[in-house]
DRENNU-6886 format. One record per atom (N, C-alpha, C): x, z, y; residue in three letters. Coordinates in steps of 0.001 Angstrom, whole numbers, plus 500000, padded with zeros to 6 digits. Example, Ala and Ser with C-alpha at 12.3 -4.5 7.8 and 13.67 -1.06 7.14 Angstrom:
% residues 2
x=513190, z=507800, y=494310, aa=ALA
x=512300, z=507800, y=495500, aa=ALA
x=513200, z=507800, y=496700, aa=ALA
x=512850, z=507080, y=497750, aa=SER
x=513670, z=507140, y=498940, aa=SER
x=512900, z=507870, y=500030, aa=SER
END
This chain:
% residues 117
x=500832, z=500000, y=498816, aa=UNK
x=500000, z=500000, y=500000, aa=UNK
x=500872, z=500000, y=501241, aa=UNK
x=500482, z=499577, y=502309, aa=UNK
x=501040, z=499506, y=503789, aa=UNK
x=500891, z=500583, y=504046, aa=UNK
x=502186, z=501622, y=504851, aa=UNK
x=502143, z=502492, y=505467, aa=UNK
x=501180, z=502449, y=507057, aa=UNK
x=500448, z=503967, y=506996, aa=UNK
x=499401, z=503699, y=507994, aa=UNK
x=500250, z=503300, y=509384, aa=UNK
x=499749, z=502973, y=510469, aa=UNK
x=499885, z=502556, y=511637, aa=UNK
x=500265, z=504000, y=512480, aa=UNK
x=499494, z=504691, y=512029, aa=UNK
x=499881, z=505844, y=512659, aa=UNK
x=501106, z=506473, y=512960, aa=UNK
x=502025, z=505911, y=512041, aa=UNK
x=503937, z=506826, y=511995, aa=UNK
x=504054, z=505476, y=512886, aa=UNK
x=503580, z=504737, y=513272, aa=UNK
x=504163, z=503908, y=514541, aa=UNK
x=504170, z=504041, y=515928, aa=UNK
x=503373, z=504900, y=515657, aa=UNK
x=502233, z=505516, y=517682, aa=UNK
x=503348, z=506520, y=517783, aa=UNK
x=503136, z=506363, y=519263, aa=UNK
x=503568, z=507553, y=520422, aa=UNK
x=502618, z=508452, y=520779, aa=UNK
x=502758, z=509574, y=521065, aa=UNK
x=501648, z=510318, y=521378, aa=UNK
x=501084, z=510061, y=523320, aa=UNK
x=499773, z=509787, y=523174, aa=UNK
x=499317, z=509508, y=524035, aa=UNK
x=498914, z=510438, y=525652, aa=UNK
x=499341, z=511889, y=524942, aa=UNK
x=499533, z=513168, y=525791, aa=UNK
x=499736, z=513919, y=525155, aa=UNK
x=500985, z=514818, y=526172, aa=UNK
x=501640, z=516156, y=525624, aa=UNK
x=501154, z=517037, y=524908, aa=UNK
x=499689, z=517326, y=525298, aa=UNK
x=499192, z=518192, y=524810, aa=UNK
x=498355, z=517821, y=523309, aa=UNK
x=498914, z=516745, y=523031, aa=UNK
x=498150, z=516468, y=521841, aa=UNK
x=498658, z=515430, y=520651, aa=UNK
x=499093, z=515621, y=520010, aa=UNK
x=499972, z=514783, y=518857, aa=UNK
x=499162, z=514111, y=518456, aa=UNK
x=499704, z=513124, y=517585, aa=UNK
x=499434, z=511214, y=517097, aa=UNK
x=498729, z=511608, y=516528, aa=UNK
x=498663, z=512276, y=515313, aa=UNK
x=497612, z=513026, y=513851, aa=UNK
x=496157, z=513459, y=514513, aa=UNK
x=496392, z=514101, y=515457, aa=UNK
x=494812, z=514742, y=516090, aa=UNK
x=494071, z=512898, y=516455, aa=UNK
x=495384, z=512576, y=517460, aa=UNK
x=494224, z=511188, y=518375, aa=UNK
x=493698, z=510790, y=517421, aa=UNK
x=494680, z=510297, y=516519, aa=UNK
x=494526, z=509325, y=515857, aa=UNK
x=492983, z=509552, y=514673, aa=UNK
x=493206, z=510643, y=514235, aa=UNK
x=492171, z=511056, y=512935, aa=UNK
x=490948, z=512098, y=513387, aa=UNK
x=491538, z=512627, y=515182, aa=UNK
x=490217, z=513424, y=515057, aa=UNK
x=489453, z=512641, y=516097, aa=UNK
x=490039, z=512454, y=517795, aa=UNK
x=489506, z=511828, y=518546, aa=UNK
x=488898, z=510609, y=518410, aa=UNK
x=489622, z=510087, y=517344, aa=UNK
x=489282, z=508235, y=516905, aa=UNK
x=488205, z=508426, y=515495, aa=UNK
x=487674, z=509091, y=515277, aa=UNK
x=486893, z=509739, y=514151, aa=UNK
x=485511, z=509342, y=514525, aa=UNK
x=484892, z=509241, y=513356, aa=UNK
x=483282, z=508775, y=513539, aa=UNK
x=482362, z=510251, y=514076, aa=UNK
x=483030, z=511111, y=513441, aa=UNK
x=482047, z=512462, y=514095, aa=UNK
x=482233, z=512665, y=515354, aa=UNK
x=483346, z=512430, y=516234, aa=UNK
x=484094, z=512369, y=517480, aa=UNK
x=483009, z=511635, y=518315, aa=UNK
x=483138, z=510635, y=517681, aa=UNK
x=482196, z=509267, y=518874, aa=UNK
x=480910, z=509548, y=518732, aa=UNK
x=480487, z=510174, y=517639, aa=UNK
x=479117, z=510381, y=517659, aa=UNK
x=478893, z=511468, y=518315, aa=UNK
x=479692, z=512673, y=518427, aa=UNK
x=479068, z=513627, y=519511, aa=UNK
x=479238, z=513303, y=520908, aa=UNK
x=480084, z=512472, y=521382, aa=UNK
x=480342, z=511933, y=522426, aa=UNK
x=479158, z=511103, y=523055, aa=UNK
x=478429, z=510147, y=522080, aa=UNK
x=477347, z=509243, y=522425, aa=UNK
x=476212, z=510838, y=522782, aa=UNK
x=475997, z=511602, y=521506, aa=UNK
x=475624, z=512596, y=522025, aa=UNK
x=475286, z=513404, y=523397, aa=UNK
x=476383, z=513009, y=523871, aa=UNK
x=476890, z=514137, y=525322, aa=UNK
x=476212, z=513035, y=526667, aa=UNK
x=476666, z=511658, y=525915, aa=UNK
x=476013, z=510593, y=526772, aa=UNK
x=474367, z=510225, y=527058, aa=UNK
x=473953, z=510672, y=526108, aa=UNK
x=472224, z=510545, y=526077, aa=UNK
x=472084, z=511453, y=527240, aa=UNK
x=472775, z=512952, y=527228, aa=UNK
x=472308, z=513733, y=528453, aa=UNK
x=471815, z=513462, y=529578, aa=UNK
x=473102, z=512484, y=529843, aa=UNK
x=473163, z=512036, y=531370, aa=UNK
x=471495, z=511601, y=532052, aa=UNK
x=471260, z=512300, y=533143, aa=UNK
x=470153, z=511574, y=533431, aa=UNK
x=470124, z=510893, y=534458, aa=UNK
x=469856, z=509953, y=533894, aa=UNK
x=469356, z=508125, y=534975, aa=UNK
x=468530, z=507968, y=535814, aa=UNK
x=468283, z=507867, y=536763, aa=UNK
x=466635, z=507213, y=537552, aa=UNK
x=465874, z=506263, y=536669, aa=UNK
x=464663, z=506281, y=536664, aa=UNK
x=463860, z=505709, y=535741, aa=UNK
x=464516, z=503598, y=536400, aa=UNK
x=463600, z=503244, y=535279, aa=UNK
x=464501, z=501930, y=535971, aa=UNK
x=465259, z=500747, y=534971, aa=UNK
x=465886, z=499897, y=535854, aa=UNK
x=466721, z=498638, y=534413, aa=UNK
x=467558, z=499608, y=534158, aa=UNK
x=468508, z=500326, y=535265, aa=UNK
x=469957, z=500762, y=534897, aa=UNK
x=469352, z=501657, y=533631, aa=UNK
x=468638, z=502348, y=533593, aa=UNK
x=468127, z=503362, y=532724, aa=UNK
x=468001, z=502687, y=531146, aa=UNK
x=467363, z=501954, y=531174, aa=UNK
x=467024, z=501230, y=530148, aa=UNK
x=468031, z=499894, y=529636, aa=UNK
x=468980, z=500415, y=530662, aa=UNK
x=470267, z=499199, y=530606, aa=UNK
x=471294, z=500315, y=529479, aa=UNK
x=471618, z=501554, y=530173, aa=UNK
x=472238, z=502643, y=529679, aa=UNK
x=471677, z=502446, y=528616, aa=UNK
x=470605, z=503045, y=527985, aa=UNK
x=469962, z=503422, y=526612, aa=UNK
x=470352, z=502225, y=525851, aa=UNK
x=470206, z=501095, y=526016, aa=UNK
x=470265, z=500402, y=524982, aa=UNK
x=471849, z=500099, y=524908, aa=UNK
x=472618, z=500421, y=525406, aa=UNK
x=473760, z=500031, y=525449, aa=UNK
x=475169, z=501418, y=524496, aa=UNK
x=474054, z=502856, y=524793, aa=UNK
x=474194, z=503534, y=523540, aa=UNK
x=473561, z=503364, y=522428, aa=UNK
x=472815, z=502777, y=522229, aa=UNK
x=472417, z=502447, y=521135, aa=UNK
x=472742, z=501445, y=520360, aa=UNK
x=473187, z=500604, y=521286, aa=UNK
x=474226, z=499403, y=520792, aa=UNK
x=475227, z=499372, y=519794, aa=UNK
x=476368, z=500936, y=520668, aa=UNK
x=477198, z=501151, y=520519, aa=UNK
x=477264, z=502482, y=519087, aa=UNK
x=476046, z=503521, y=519418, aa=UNK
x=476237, z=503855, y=517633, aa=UNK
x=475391, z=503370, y=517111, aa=UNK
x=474938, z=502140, y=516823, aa=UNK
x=474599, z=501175, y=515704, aa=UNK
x=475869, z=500501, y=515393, aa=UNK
x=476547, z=500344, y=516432, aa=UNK
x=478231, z=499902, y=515463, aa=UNK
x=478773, z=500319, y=515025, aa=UNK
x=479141, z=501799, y=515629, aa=UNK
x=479502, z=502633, y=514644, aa=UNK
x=479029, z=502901, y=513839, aa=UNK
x=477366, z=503147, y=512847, aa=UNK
x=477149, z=503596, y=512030, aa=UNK
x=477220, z=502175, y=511051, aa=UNK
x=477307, z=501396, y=511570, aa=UNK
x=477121, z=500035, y=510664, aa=UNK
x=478808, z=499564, y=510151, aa=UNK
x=479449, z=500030, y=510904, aa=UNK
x=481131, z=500040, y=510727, aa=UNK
x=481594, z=501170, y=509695, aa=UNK
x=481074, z=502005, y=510009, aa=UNK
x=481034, z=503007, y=508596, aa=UNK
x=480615, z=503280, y=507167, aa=UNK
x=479387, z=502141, y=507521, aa=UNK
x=478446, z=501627, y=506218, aa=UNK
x=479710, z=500935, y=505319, aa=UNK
x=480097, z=499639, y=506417, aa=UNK
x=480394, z=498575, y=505860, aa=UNK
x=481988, z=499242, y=505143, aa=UNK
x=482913, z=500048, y=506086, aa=UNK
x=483848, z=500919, y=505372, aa=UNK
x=483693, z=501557, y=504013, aa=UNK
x=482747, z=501985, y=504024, aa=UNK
x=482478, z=502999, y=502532, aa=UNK
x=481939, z=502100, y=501429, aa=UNK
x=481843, z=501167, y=502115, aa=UNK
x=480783, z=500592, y=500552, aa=UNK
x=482544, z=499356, y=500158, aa=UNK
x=483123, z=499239, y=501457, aa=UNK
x=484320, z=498296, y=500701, aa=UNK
x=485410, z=499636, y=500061, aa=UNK
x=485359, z=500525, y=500424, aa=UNK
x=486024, z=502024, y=499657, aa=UNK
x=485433, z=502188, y=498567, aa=UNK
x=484074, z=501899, y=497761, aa=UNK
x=483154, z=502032, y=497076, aa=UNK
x=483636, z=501285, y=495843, aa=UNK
x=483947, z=499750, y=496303, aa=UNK
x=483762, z=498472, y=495805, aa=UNK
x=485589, z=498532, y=495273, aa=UNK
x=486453, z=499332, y=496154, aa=UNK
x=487943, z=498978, y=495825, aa=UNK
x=488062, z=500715, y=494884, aa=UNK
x=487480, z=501183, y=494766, aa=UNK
x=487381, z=502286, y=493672, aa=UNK
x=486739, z=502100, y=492605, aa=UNK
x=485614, z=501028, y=492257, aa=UNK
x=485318, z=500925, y=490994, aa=UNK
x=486541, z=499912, y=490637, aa=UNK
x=486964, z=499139, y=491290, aa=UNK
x=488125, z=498347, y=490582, aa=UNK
x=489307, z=499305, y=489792, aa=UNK
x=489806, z=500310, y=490499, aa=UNK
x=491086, z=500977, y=490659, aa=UNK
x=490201, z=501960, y=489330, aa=UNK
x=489059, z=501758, y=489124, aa=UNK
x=488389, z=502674, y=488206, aa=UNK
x=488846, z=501950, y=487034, aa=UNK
x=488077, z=500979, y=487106, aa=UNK
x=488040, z=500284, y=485781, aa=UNK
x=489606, z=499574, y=485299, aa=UNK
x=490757, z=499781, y=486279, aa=UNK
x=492174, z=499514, y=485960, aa=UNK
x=492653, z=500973, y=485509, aa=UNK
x=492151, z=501871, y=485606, aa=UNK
x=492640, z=503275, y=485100, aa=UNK
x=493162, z=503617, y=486154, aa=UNK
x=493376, z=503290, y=487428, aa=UNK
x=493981, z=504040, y=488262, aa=UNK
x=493212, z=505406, y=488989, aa=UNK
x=492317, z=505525, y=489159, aa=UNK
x=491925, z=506762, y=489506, aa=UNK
x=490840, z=507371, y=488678, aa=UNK
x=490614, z=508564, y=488798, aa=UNK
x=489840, z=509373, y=487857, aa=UNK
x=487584, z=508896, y=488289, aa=UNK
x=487403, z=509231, y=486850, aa=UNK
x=485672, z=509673, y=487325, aa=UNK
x=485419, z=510272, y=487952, aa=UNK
x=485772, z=511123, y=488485, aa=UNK
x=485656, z=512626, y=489898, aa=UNK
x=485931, z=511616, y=490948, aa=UNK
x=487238, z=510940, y=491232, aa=UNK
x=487808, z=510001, y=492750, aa=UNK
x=486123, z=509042, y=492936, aa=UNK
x=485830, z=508260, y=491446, aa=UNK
x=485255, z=507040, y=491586, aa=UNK
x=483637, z=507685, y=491874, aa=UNK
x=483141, z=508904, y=491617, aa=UNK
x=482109, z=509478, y=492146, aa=UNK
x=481966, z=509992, y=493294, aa=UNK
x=483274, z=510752, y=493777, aa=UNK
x=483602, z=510910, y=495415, aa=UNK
x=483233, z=509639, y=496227, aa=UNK
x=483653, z=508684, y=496001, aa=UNK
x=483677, z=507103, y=496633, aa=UNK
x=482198, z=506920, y=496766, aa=UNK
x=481900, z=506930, y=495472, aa=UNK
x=479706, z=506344, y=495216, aa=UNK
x=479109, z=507441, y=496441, aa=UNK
x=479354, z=508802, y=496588, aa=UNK
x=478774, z=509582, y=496988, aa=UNK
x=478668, z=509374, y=498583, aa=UNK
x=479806, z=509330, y=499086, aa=UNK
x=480446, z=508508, y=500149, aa=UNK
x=479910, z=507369, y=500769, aa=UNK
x=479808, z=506674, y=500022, aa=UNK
x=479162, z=505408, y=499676, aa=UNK
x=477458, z=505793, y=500016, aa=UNK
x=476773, z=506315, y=499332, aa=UNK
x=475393, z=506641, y=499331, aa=UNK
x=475078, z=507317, y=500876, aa=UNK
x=476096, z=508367, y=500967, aa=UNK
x=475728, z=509098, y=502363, aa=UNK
x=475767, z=507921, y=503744, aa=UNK
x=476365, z=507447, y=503896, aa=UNK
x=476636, z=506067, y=504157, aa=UNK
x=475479, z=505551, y=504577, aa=UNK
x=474620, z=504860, y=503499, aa=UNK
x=473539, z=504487, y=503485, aa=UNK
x=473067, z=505197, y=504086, aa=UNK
x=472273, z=506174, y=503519, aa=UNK
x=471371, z=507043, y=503610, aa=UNK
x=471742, z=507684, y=505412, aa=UNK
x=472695, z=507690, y=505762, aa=UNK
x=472738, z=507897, y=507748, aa=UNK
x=472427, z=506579, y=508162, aa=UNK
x=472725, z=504913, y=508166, aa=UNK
x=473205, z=504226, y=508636, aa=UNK
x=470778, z=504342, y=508803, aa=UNK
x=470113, z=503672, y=507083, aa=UNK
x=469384, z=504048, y=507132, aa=UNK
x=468175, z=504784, y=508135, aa=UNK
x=468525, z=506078, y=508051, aa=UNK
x=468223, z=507093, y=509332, aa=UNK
x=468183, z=506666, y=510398, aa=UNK
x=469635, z=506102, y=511081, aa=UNK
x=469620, z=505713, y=512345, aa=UNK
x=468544, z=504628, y=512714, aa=UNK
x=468611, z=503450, y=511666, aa=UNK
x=468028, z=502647, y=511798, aa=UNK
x=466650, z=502735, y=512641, aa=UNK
x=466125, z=503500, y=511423, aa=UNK
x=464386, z=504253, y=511063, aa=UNK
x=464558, z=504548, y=512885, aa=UNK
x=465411, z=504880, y=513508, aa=UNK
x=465362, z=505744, y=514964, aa=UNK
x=465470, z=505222, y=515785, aa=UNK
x=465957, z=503667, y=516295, aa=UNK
x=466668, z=503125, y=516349, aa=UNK
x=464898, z=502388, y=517696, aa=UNK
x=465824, z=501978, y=518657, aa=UNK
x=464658, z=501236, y=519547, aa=UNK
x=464989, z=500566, y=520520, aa=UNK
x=464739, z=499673, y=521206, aa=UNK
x=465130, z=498979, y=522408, aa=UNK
x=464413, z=499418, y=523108, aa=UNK
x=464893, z=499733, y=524524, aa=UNK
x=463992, z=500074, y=525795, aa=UNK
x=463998, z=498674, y=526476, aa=UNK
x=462461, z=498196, y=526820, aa=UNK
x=462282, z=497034, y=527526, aa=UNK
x=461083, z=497144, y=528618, aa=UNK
END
């Protein structure tokens, strides 16, 4: 396998090493509480308003659809590595499970999911 990208980065501020940016700030739970923090904001009623909203919503529908599409190719490269003997029934059920939760948020969002017009 290719060594991650990460032992290549500089840290982007003092106060915070490559390992955090990289795996916590750049993290799907990260951006999602962030979109979070962004719904707060309140708008004047209006396009800009309804410009905003859909434009978070835009944005975690990509993320949750980027995460889908991650786990199910993690899913798909673990039954291989399964069925070559390389990793165990425990790894290749971690993956499915992974895989399912996956769904089952992307799903959710969907179901929630609306355009303001």
């Amino acid at each position: 396998m290719e060594p991650s990208i990460e032992e290549e980065l500089q840290p982007v501020h003092p106060d915070e090493d490559v390992s955090y940016t990289f795996n916590t700030r750049f993290s799907l739970d990260n951006a999602l509480d962030r979109i979070d923090m962004l719904k707060q904001v309140s708008l004047p009623p209006g396009e800009q308003s309804m410009a905003y909203n859909n434009s978070i919503g835009a944005i975690h529908g990509t993320l949750m659809k980027q995460h889908y599409q991650i786990t199910k190719l993690e899913y798909e490269l673990a039954k291989v590595l399964h069925r070559d003997g390389e990793i165990t029934d425990e790894e290749l059920a971690e993956k499915q499970a992974a895989y399912n939760q996956a769904v089952e948020a992307f799903k959710t969002f969907w179901e929630s999911f609306g355009i303001s017009d």
